[in-house]
Structure formats: C-alpha cells, structure tokens
N, C-alpha and C positions, 0 to 999 in steps of 0.2 A: 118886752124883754128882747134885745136884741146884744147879739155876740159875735166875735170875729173866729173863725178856727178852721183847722185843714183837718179831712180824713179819706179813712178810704169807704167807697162805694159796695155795701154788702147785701142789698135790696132794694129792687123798685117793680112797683105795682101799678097801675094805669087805674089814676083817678079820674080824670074825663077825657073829654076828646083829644083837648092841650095840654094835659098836665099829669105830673106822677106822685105818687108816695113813694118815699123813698127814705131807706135806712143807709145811715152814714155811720161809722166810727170813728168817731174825733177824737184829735189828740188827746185834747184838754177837759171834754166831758161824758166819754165813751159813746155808747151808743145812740143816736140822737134820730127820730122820727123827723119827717117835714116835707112838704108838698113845695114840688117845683116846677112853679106855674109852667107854660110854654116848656116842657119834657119830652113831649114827642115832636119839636118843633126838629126841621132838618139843621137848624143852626146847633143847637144842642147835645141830640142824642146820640149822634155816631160817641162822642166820647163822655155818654152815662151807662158805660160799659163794668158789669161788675170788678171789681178789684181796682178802678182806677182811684190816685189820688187827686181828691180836688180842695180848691180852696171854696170856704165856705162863710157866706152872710148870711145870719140864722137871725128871722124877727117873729114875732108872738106878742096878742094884744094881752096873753094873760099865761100864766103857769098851766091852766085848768084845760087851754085849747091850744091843737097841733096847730104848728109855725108853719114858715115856710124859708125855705132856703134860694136862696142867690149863688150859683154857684160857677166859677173857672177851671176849667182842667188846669193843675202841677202835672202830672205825669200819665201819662195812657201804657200805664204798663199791660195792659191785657192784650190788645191789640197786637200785640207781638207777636202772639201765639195761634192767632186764627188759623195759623197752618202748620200747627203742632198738635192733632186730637189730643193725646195724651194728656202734655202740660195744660192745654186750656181745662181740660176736662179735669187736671188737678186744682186747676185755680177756684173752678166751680164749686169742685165740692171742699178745698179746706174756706174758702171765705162763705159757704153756708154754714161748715159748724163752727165759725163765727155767731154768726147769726141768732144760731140755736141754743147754744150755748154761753151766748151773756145776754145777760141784764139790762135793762133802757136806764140812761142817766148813771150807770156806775163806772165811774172812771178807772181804767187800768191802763197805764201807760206800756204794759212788758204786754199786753196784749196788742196795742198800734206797730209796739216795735217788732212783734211776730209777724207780724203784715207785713210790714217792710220787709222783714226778714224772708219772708216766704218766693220775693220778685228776687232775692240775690241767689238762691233757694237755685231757682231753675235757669239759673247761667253755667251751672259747674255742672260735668259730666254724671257725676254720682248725684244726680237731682232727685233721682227717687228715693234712695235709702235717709239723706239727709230728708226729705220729707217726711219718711217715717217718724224720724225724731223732731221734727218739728210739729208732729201731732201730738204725740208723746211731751214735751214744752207745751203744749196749748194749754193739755190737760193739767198739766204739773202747776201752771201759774193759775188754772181755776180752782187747783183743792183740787184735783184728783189725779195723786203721783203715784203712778204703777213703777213700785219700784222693784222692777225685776232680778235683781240683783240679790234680795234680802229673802228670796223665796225660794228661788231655783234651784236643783239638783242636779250635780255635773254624773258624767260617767264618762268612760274609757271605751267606746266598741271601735275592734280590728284598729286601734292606735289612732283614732278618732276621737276628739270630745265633743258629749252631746250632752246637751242640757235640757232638760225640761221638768214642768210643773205636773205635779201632782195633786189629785184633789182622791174626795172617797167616791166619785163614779169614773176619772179619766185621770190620763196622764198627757200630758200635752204637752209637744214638743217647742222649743224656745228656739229660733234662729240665731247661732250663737253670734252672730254681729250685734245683735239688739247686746248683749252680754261685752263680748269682746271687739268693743267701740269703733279700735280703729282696723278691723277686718275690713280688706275689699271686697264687694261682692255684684259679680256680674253676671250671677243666677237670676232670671226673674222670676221663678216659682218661688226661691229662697223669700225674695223681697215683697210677693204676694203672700209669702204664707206669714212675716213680717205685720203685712199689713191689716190683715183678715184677724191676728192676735188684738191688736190695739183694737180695731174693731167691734172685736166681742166683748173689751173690756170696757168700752165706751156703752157697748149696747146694754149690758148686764148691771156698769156700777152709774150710769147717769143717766141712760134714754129710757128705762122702761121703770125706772123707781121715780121716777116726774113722768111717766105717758107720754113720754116723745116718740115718736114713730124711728125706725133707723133712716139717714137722709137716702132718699132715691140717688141723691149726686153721688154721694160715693160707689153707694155700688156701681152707675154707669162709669165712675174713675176705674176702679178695679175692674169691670170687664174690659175695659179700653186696653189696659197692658197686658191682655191675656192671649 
C-alpha cells in the first residue's frame, strides 16, 4: 500500500539507533502510524519537531504491518517558538490531546484544520484566550460539546455579572468571557481559571470513563503561565 499525503507531526518514539516511530495526522487519512528510517539522522531530525507540517510518502507491504514514511518539511512551525516557554509549551500539550484523543485511520478533516488553526492561534495578542476556545472546538468536533451557555446561571453582585454552574455538591464559577465571547481579558488568573474549567471537563467527561490518565503536558502548560 502505498499513498501520497501532508500532515502534522503529533508523536515520535525511537525505534532504533537510526530510526523512529512516528504518529502523523494526515490530511486525507487522520492519524497514521509509521517508522522513519534514518530519524535521528542530523539530516532529518532538527525539523521532526512536534507540530511541524510535513509532506509525506507512506508504503506498507500489507494493511496487517506498520509502514513506513518518506518524509519533507512544508512548514517548521514549532521552531518558532523555542524562545517562547509559554507558546511552545502550549503547542506540546494541545498537539498531545491530539494524540489522545483520536482514533488511528479515522479521518477528520475540521481536526487537520484545528492544527493549522492552532500556528495562527499564537500570532495574535489574545493567543491564550483564543486557545481556550480552540480546546473547547477540539472537544466540540469529537462529540463532546460543553455547551456552557444552556446550563449556566447569571446573577447581579455590586452591578457585576457573574455566572456560574451549579451542581448538588458545588457551585462553580464560569469566566464570564467563556460566556460573553467577545470580552477582552488581560487577567491571567481569569484565563487560568478558564482553562483548569475545560480541564475538569475533559478529565471528568473523557480521560477517566476511557482510563486516560490527565496529560502531564498540560499541566506543565498551565504552570508555565503561572
């Protein structure tokens, strides 16, 4: 079997001295295993950098056995950011819950085009809040849309509005930007407490009813803006 396709770089593993396993997200057939001989060679690996987009020559002698890929850097978006802790350390952890979060061989295209969308993501000033909601889109195009909107409870304190959700052991407060979309906000406790929401809801309604552990990446993202 052999296929032509571009995607982006969401894992690699060191399968021998010269070569890696490596997970890619392809356009045209989502998540795709495959061993790339000569990986750690110096010609190669400076740009088998996670998040980067490459193009890729995928061959296999059978459905039943991992391929192996041919591959050229399109674009070394990651690279950008080595001297950005922050953003790099956002790139880490949204392209691991890629990762964790799909399927091998299930195609989604509004998931390639999250990727891309995630490199335009961190050129605009408000790059963390628009992340938030790019987590929130992740979740949305896998089946699981927290639609905050259809649950929340406003109120009035000191000519204030605050929102938050209720349950029968807590009450838990909503950032009203996640709410009222196009608020600016250049609080970072606001946009960590933002983000620690999506968080619990990811932990609660998909990592722990499938036994996923919560990723290390993120939490080391959220200490980083702390």
């Amino acid at each position: 079997m052999n296929w032509i396709d571009e995607g982006f770089l969401i894992n690699k593993n060191r399968y021998s001295e010269n070569s890696l396993i490596a997970e890619i997200y392809t356009k045209d057939r989502g998540k795709i295993s495959g061993i790339i001989f000569g990986g750690t060679s110096k010609k190669i690996k400076n740009y088998l950098q996670l998040g980067n987009r490459l193009h890729i020559n995928y061959n296999s002698k059978s459905d039943n056995r991992i391929g192996y890929f041919k591959v050229e850097i399109l674009n070394a978006y990651t690279p950008l950011y080595f001297d950005h802790k922050q953003k790099l350390s956002c790139i880490t952890s949204a392209i691991n819950l890629i990762k964790i979060l799909t399927a091998e061989s299930q195609v989604n295209i509004k998931v390639y085009n999250l990727i891309n969308d995630l490199f335009l993501i961190l050129k605009v000033n408000d790059w963390l809040k628009k992340y938030i909601f790019w987590e929130l889109d992740l979740l949305k195009v896998l089946g699981y849309n927290l639609e905050l909107e259809n649950f929340v409870e406003k109120d009035i304190v000191e000519n204030k509005t605050i929102y938050f959700a209720s349950s029968l052991n807590e009450k838990k407060y909503v950032p009203n930007f996640l709410i009222e979309k196009e608020l600016e906000v250049n609080d970072v406790k606001t946009l960590l407490t933002g983000l620690k929401l999506v968080g619990d809801y990811l932990d609660k309604t998909i990592l722990k009813p499938n036994n996923l552990n919560y990723p290390n990446s993120r939490v080391l993202f959220i200490n980083s803006l702390k």
